[in-house]
C-alpha positions in Angstrom: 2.9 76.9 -79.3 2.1 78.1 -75.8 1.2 82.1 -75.6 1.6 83.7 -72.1 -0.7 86.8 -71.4 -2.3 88.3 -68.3 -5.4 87.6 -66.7 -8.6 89.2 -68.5 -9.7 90.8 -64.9 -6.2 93.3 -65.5 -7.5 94.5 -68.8 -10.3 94.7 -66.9 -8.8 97.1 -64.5 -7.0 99.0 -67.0 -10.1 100.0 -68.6 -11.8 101.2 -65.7 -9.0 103.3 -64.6 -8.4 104.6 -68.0 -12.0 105.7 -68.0 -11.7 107.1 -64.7 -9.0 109.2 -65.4 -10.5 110.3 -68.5 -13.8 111.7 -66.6 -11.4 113.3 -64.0 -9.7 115.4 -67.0 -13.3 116.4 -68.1 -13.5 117.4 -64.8 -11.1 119.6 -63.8 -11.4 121.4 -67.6 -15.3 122.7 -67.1 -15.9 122.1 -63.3 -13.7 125.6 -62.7 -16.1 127.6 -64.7 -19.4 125.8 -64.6 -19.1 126.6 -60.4 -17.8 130.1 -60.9 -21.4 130.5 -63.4 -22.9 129.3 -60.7 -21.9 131.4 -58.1 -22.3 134.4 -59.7 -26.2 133.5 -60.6 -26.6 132.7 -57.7 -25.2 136.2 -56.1 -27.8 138.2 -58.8 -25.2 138.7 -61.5 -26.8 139.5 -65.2 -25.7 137.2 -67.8 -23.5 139.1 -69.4 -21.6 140.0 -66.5 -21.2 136.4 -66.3 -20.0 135.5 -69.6 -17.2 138.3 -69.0 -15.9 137.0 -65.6 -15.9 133.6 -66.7 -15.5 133.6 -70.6 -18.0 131.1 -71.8 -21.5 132.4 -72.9 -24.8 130.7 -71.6 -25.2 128.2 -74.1 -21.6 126.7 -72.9 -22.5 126.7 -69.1 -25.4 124.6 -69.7 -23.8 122.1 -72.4 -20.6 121.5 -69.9 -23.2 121.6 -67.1 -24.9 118.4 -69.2 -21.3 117.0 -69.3 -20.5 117.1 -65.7 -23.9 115.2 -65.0 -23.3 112.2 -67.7 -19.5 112.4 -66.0 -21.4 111.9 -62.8 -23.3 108.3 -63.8 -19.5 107.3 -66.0 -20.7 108.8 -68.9 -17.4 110.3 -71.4 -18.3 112.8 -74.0 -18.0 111.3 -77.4 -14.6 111.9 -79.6 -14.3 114.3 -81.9 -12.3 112.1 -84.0 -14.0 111.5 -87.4 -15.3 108.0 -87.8 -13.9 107.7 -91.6 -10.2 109.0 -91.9 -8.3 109.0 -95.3 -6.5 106.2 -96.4 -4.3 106.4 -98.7 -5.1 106.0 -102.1 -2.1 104.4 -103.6 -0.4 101.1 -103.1 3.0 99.4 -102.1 3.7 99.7 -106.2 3.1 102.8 -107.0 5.6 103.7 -104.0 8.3 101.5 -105.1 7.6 103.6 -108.6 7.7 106.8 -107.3 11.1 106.1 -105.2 13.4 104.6 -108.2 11.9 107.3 -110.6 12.7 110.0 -107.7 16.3 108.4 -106.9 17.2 108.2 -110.5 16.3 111.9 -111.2 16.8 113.7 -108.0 16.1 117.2 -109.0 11.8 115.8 -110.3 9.1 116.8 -108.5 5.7 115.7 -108.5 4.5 116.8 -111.6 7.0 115.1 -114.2 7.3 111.9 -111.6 3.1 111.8 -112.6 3.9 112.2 -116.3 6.6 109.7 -116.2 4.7 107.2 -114.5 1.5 107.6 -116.4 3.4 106.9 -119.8 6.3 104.8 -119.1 4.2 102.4 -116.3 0.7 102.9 -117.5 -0.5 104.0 -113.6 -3.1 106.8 -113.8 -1.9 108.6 -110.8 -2.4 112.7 -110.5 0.1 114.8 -109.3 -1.3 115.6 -105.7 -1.0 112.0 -104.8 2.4 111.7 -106.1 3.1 114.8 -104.1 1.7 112.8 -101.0 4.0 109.9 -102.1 6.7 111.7 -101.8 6.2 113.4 -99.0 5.7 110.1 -97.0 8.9 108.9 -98.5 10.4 112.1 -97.0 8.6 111.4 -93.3 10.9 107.7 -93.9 13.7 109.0 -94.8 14.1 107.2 -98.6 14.7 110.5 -100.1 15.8 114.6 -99.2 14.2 117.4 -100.5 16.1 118.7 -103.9 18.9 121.3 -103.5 17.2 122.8 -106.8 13.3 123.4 -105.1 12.3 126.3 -104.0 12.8 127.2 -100.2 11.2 129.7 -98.0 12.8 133.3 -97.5 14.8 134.1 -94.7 12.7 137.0 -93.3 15.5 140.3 -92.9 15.6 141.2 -89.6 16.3 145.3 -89.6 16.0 145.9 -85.7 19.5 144.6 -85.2 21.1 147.0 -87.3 18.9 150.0 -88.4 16.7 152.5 -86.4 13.3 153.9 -87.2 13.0 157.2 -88.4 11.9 160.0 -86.5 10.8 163.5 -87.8 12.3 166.3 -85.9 10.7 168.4 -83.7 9.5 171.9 -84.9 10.3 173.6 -82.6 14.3 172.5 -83.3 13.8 173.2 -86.9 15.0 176.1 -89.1 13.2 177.8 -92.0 13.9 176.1 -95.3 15.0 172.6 -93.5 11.8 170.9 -94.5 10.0 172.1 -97.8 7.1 169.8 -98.8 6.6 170.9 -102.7 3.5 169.1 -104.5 2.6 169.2 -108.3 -1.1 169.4 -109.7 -2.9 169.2 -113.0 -5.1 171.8 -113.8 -8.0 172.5 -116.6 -9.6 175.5 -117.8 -11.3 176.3 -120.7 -10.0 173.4 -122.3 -6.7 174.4 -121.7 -4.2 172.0 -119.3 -1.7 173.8 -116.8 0.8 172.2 -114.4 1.1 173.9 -111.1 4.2 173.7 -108.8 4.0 174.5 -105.3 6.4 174.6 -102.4 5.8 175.0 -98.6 8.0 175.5 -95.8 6.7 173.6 -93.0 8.2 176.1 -90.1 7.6 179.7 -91.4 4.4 178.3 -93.9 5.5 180.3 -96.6 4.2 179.5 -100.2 6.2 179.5 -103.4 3.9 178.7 -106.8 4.7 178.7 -110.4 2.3 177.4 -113.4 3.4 176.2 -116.3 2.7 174.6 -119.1 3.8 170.8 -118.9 5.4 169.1 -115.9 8.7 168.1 -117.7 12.2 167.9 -116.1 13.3 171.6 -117.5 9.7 173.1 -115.8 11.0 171.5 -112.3 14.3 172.5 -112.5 13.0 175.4 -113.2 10.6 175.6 -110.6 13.6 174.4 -108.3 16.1 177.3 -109.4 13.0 179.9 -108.9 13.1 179.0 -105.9 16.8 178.8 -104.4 17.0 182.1 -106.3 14.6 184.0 -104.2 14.9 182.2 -101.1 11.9 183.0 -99.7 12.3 180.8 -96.7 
């Protein structure tokens, strides 16, 4: 069998340039600000007058400073990819398992697919990684998500339709429109009194009446009293 492939000098080339181009993104991220830093030092600005023009504190200058000298002598920034990723931690038959079980019974979900499969297959598998399992079998498209499971709210959307409300001026406002009336419990001597109180908001008149529970025959009481003698 012959195999056809490019010269080793074009892989070569094509990791120098990607190297270049990554330094010349490194470079146009921090070059902006570590010059800006610069010039203002350099012009007698304090350091915190610094950090507010150009948004990165002192200890960023000087570590994208140190980057933009490695960058200089072809030097990229390590990744920030961790070294060890997660595998996953069950194999092809635990998959194949999980997908008959799931196309069988449509409406399972990860908890009695785990049960299932730890007594009727004898694999000890816990409920998060059949949860995983099934969502990877969701990512390929063996199975849909069960008309029975629980789906997010539509959040209502009440500025379409309905308006905030909005007191009305005082100065618009007759006496007895708004009449704030408050109830309180009060002790003395030993002995318990409820008192009723209304206030009219424009003219501040009081209206008060104490007795001895707060039932619904004291407050229409209380609210009679005080129609009766319209006050306001």
């Amino acid at each position: 069998m012959q195999m056809h492939y490019l010269h080793k000098n074009f892989y070569k080339l094509y990791a120098y340039s990607r190297t270049q181009e990554t330094l010349e993104k490194y470079k146009e991220l921090y070059q902006n600000s570590v010059s800006l830093w610069e010039k203002l030092k350099n012009e007698g600005v304090c350091v915190k007058t610094c950090h507010e023009v150009t948004g990165i504190s002192r200890a960023t200058y000087y570590r994208r400073k140190r980057i933009l000298n490695r960058l200089l002598r072809g030097i990229v920034p390590p990744s920030k990819r961790p070294r060890k990723l997660n595998k996953p931690r069950w194999g092809e038959a635990q998959k194949q398992l999980g997908l008959n079980i799931r196309r069988a019974n449509p409406t399972y979900g990860k908890e009695k697919i785990a049960i299932i499969l730890r007594r009727d297959h004898g694999q000890t598998v816990s409920e998060s990684t059949v949860g995983r399992i099934l969502n990877r079998l969701k990512e390929q498209g063996l199975i849909i998500k069960s008309l029975s499971a629980l789906r997010t709210k539509r959040k209502r959307n009440f500025k379409a339709h309905a308006r905030p409300w909005c007191y009305k001026d005082y100065k618009t406002m007759i006496m007895g429109e708004r009449v704030q009336i408050d109830h309180m419990t009060v002790t003395k001597n030993g002995i318990c009194f409820k008192h009723f109180q209304s206030w009219d908001r424009k003219s501040k008149a009081l209206h008060a009446q104490v007795n001895s529970g707060a039932t619904s025959s004291s407050a229409k009481k209380f609210l009679k009293e005080l129609i009766q003698k319209n006050t306001f």
